[in-house]
C-alpha positions as CSV (number, residue, x, y, z in Angstrom):
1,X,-20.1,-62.3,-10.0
2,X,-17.3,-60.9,-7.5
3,X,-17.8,-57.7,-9.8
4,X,-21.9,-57.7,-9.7
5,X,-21.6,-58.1,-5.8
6,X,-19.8,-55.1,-5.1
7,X,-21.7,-52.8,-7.1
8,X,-24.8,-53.7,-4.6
9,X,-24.9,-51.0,-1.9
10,X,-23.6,-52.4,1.4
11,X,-27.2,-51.0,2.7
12,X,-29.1,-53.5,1.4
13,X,-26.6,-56.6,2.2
14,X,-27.6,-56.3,5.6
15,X,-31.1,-58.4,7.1
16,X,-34.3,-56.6,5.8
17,X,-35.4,-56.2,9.5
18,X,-32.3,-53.8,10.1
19,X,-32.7,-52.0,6.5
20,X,-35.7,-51.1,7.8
21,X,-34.8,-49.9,11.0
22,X,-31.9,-48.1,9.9
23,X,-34.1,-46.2,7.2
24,X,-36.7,-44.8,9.7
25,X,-34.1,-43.8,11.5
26,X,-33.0,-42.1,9.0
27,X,-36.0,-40.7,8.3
28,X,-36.2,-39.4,11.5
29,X,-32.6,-38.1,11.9
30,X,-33.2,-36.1,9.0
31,X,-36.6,-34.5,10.4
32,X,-34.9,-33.4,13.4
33,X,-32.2,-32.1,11.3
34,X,-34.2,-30.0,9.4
35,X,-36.3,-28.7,12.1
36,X,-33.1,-27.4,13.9
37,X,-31.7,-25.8,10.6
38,X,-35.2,-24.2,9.8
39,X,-35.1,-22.7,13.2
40,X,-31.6,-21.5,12.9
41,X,-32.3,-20.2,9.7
42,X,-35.4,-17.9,11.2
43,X,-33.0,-16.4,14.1
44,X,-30.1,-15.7,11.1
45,X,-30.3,-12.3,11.4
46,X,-31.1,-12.2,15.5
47,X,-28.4,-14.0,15.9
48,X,-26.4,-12.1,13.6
49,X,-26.8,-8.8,15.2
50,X,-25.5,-10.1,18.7
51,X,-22.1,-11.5,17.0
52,X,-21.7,-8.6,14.3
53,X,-19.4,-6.6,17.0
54,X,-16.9,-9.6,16.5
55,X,-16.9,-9.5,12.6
56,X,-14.8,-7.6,10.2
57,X,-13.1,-7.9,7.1
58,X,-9.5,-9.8,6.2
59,X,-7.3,-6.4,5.8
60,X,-5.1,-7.9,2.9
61,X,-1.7,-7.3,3.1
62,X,1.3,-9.2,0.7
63,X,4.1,-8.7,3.1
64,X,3.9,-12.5,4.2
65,X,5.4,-13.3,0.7
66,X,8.2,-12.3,2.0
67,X,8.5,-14.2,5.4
68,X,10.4,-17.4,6.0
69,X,7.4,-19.8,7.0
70,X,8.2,-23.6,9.1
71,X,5.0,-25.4,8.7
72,X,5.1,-28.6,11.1
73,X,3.0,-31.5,11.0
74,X,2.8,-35.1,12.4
75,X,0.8,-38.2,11.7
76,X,0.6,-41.4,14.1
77,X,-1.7,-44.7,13.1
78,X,-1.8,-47.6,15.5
79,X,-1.0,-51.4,14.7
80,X,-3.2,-52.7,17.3
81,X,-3.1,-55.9,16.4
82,X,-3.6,-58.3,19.9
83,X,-2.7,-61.6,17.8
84,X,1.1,-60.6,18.6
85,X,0.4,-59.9,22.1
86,X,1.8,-56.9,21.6
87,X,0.2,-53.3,20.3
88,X,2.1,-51.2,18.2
89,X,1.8,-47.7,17.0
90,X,3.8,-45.8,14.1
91,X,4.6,-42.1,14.0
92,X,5.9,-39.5,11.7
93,X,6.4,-36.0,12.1
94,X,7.8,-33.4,9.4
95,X,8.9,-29.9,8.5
96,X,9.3,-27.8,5.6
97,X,10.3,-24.4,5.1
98,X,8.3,-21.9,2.7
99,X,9.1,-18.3,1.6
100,X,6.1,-17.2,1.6
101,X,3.8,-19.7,-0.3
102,X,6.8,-21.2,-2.5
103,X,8.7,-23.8,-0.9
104,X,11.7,-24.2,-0.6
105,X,14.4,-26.9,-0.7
106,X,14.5,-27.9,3.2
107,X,12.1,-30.4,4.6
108,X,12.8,-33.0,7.2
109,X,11.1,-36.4,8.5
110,X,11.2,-38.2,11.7
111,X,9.5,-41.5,12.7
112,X,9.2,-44.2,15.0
113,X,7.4,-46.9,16.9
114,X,5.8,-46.8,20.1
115,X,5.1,-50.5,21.4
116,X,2.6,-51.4,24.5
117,X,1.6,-53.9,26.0
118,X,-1.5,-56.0,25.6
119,X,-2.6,-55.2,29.3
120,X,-2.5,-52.0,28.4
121,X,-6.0,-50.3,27.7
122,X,-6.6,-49.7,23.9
123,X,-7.9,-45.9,24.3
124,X,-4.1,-45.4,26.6
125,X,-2.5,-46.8,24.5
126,X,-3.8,-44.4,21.6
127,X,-3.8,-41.4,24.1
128,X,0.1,-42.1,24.7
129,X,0.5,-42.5,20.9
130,X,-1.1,-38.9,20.3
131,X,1.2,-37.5,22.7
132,X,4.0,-38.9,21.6
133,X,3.1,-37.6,18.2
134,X,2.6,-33.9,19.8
135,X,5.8,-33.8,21.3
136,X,8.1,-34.3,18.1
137,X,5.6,-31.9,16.5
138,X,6.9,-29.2,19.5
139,X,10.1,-30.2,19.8
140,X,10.3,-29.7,15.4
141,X,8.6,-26.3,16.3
142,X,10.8,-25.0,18.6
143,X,14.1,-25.8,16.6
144,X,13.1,-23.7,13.7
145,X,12.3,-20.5,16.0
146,X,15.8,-19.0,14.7
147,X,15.6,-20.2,11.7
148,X,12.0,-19.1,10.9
149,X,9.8,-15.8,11.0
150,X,7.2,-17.7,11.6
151,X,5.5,-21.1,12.5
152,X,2.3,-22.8,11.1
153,X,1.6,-25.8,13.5
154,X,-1.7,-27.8,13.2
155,X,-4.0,-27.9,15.4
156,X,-4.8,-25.8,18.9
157,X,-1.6,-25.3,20.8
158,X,-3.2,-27.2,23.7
159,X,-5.0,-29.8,22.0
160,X,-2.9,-32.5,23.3
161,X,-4.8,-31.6,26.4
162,X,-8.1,-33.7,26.6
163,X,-7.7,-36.8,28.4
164,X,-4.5,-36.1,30.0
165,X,-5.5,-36.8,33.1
166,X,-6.9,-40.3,32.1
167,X,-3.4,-41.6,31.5
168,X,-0.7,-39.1,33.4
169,X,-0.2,-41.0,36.2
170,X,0.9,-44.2,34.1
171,X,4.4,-45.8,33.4
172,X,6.4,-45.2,30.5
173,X,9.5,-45.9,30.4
174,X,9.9,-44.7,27.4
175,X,13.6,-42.9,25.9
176,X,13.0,-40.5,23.2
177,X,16.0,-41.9,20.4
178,X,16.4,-38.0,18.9
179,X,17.3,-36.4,21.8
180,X,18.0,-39.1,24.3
181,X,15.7,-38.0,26.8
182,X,14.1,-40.5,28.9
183,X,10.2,-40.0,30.1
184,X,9.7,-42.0,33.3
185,X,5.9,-41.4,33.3
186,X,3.5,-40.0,30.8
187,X,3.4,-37.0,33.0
188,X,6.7,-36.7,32.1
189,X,5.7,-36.7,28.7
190,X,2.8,-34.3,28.9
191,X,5.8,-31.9,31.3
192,X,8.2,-31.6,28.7
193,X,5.1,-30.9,26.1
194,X,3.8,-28.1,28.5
195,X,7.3,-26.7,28.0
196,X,7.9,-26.8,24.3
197,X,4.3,-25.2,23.9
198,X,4.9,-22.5,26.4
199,X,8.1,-21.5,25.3
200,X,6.4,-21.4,21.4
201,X,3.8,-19.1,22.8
202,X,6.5,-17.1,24.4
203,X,8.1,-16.7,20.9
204,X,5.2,-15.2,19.8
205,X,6.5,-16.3,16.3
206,X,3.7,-19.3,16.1
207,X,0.2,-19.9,15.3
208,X,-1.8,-22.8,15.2
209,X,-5.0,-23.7,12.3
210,X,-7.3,-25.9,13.8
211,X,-9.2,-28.3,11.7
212,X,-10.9,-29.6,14.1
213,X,-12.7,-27.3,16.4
214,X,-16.2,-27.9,19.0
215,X,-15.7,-24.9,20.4
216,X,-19.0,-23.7,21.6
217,X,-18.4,-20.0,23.0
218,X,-20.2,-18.0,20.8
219,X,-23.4,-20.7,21.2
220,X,-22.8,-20.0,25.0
221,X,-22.8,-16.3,24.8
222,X,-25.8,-16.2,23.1
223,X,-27.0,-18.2,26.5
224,X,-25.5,-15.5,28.6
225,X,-27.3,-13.0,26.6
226,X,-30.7,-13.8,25.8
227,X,-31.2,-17.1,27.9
228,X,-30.6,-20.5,27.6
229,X,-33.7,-21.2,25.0
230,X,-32.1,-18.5,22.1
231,X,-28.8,-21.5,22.0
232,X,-28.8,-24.1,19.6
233,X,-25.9,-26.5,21.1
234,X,-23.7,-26.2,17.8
235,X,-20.1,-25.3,17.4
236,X,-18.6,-21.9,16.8
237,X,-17.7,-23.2,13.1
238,X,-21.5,-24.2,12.4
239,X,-23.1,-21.3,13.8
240,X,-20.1,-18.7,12.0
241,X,-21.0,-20.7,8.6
242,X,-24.8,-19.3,8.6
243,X,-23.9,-15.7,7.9
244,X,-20.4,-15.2,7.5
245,X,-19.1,-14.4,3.6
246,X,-15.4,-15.3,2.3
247,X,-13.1,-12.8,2.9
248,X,-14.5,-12.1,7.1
249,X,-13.0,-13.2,10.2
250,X,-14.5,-13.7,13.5
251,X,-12.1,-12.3,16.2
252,X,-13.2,-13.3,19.8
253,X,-11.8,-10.0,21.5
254,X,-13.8,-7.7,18.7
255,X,-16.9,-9.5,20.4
256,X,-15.7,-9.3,24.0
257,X,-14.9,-12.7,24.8
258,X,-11.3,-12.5,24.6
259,X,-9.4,-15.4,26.3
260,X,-12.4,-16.5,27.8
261,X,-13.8,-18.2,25.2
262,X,-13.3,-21.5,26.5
263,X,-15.5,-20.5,29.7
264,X,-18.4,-19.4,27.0
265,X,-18.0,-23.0,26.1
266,X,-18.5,-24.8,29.1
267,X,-21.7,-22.3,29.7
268,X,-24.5,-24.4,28.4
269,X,-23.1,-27.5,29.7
270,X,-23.6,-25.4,33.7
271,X,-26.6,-23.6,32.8
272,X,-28.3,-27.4,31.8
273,X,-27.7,-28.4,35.4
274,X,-30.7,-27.7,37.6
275,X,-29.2,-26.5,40.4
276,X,-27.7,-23.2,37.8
277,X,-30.8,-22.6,35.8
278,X,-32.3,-20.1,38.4
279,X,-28.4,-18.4,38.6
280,X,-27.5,-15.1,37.5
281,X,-25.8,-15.7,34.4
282,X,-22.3,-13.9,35.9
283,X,-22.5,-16.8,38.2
284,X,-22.8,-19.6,35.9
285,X,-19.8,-17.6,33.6
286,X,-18.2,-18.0,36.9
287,X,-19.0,-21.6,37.5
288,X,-17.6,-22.4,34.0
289,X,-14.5,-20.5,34.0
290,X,-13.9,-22.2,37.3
291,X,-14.4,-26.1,36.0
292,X,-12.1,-25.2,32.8
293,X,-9.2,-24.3,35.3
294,X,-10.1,-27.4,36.9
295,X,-10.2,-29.6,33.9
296,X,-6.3,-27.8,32.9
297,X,-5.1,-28.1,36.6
298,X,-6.4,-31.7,36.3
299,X,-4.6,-32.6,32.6
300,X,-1.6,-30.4,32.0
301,X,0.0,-30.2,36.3
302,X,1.1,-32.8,38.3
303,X,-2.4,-32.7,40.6
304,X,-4.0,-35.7,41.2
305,X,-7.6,-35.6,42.7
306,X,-6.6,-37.7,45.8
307,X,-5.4,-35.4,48.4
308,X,-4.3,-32.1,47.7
309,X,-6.2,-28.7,46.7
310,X,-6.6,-28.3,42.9
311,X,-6.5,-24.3,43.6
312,X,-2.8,-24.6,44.4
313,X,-2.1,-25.3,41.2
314,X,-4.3,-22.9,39.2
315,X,-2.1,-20.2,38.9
316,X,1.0,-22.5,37.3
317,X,2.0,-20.8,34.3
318,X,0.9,-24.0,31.7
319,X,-2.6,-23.5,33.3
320,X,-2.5,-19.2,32.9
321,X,-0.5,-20.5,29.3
322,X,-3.8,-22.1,28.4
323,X,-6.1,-19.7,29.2
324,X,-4.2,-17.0,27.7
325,X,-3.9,-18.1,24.1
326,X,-6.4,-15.8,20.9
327,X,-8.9,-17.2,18.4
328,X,-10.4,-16.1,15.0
329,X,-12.7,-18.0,12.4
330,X,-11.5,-16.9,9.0
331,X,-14.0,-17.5,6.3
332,X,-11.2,-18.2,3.7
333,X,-13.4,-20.4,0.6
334,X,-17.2,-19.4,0.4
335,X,-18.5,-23.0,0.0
336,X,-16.6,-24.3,3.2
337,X,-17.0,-23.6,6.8
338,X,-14.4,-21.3,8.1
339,X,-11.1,-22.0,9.4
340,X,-10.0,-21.5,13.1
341,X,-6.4,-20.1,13.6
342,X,-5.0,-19.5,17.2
343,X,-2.5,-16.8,17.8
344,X,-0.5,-16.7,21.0
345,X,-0.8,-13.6,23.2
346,X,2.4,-12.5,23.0
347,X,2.2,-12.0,18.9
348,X,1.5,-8.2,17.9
349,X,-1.5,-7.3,16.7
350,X,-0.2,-6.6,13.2
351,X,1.2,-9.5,13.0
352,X,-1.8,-11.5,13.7
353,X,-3.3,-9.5,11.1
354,X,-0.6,-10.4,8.7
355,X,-1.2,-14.1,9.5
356,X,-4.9,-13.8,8.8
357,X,-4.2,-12.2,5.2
358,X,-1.8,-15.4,4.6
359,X,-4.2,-18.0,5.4
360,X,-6.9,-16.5,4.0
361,X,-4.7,-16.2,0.6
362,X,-3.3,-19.1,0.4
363,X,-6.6,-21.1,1.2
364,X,-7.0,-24.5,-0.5
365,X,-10.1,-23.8,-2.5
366,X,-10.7,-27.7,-1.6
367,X,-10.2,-27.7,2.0
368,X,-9.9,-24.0,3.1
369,X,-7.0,-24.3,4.7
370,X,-3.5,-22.7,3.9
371,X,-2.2,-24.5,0.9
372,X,1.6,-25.3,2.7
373,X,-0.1,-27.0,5.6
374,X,-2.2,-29.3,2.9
375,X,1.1,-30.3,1.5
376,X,3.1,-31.3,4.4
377,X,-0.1,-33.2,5.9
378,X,0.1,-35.1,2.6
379,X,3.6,-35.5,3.1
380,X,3.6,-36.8,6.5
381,X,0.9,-38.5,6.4
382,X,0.7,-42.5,7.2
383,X,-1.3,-44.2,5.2
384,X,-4.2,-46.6,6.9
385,X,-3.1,-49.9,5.9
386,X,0.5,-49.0,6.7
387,X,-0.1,-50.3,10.4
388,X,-1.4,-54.2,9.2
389,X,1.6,-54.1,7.0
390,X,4.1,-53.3,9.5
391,X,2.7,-56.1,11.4
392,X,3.2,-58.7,8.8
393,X,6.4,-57.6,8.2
394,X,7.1,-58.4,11.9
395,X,5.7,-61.6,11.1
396,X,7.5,-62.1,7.8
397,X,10.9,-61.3,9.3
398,X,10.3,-64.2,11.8
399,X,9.5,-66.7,9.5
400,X,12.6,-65.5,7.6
401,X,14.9,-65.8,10.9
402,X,13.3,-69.8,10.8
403,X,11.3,-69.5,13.4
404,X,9.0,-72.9,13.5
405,X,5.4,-72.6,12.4
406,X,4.1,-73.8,15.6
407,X,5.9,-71.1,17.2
408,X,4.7,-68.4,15.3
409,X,0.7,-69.9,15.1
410,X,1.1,-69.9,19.1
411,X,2.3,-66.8,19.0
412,X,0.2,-64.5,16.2
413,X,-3.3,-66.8,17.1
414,X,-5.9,-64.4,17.1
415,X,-8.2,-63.5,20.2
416,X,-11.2,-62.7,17.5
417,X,-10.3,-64.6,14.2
418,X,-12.6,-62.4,12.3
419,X,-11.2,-59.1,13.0
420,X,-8.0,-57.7,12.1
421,X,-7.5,-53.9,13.8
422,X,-4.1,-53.6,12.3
């Protein structure tokens, strides 16, 4: 019977009146969908011709094979699980070194646990864990700049960014056990990031591939171009899917964009505003190049909106750091949107190049991305279920230490019985 049940699809164990709903939604969704796409799909080659400046081919070159290559990686999960009182959060970061795309016989593993309070908010409490996460991952980085000719790290150098400010100004208290650094505040966390990152950029031995990317500029500068009506509010990866073929890359400063990418991003979001739909569109580029220094002075420097001039602190070099930093889309597997790799500015042209003929080489033909960066992501990372365990074990060890019963159901009772977030 147990068996029969489960091969029912979940859709239609839910009331009728909501099947019903959720199918003409559906429905709907999937008109508006194909609407956009068949639009899209009639301004392919308009849209091609203002973004073919930026494409060329991958020049293929084997002289990575030789290179020493650290690829860094970190997973976190969170036990939040309020029937302790208590949230928890695991984390595990991990190295290994490649020659080339072989690996070779060094890897190493870190991990630990972050615990917070229940007063603590929920999306804090993750934000901290993330950063946490993020600052082994640089710290990792950074050790194996002598050791390595060059870094893989994944993800956008400054990804750790969004939602800084959110959670900067709260305690921490928290002492790092590697290095035996202490972190009075999460600023002090986000600080020593800033400086890890900067001083990778500086190396110009690292780059980053970003899985996840909703970068927007190239939707934006089609805005700036032709008006706000030619844009089609979809990421740089959807768009660069339409038209590019395997074996191209994207390069922002072939199309002119350069650094200020991220500015092209925040362009629709301005021009949608009433008050900037009649501007020049120089002055709304202005108007979101200004808000993204804002938004960096506001997450990555001490600034806090309450007093004080954000301008003072625009010119710190984590802000100029952040603003400085070079993007390609590299369409590496013809089936699969193409991946985003971020160079720092400091890295030589040829060796960007270089970089780009490794990834696009060593692309998993299942995910696109470099095959050495799939491997240590498996290696590091934590399992979902790994967080509900841990907290049983917590439990377990307890009951084990003969702590009473009653104790432990006053203790571990659950504020919702029925749901378990661990």
């Amino acid at each position: 019977m147990a068996e029969r049940e489960s091969q029912v699809p979940d859709f239609l164990k839910i009331p009728r009146p909501l099947q019903e709903k959720f199918y003409n939604a559906a429905e709907a969704e999937a008109e508006s969908l194909a609407k956009t796409i068949t639009e899209l799909s009639s301004y392919r080659e308009e849209m091609y011709g203002l973004v073919r400046s930026g494409i060329r081919s991958v020049e293929h070159n084997d002289a990575w094979s030789g290179l020493k290559i650290g690829v860094v990686d970190g997973s976190d999960i969170p036990a939040v699980n309020d029937r302790i009182g208590l949230r928890y959060g695991l984390y595990s970061v991990a190295y290994k070194l490649f020659r080339g795309r072989d690996p070779e016989d060094v890897e190493w593993f870190y991990g630990d646990l972050l615990r917070g309070s229940i007063a603590m908010m929920k999306e804090t409490f993750l934000k901290i864990l993330d950063l946490l996460t993020t600052y082994y991952e640089r710290y990792v980085a950074c050790s194996l700049l002598d050791e390595a000719d060059l870094i893989m790290i994944d993800g956008s150098f400054f990804g750790y960014r969004a939602g800084c400010s959110m959670v900067k100004q709260e305690e921490l208290n928290w002492r790092d056990s590697l290095t035996k650094n202490s972190f009075g505040t999460v600023y002090d966390l986000i600080s020593r990031i800033n400086e890890l990152t900067v001083k990778l950029l500086e190396s110009g031995k690292a780059f980053g591939v970003v899985k996840r990317v909703s970068t927007m500029a190239i939707d934006g500068y089609i805005c700036y171009k032709q008006g706000p009506m030619k844009g089609f509010a979809l990421s740089d990866r959807s768009i660069l899917n339409f038209f590019m073929k395997q074996g191209q890359v994207l390069d922002y400063d072939l199309l002119g964009l350069g650094s200020r990418f991220d500015a092209f991003s925040w362009y629709r979001k301005v021009l949608m505003e009433g008050a900037w739909r009649s501007k020049d569109p120089d002055q709304v580029l202005r108007e979101a190049e200004r808000r993204v220094v804002v938004q960096l002075v506001a997450d990555l420097t001490p600034f806090v909106r309450m007093g004080g001039s954000w301008s003072s602190y625009a010119n710190e070099p984590v802000v100029k750091a952040a603003r400085s930093t070079k993007r390609v889309f590299v369409k590496t597997v013809e089936d699969i949107p193409p991946t985003c790799v971020e160079f720092p500015p400091t890295m030589p042209e040829s060796m960007r190049d270089l970089v780009i003929s490794y990834v696009y080489q060593t692309a998993n033909p299942a995910t696109g991305l470099p095959l050495p960066l799939d491997l240590v992501d498996n290696l590091v990372s934590l399992p979902r279920g790994i967080g509900r365990e841990f907290v049983n074990e917590v439990e377990a060890e307890l009951l084990r230490r003969g702590i009473s019963k009653e104790s432990l159901l006053a203790i571990f009772s659950r504020y919702n019985p029925q749901k378990d977030e661990g």
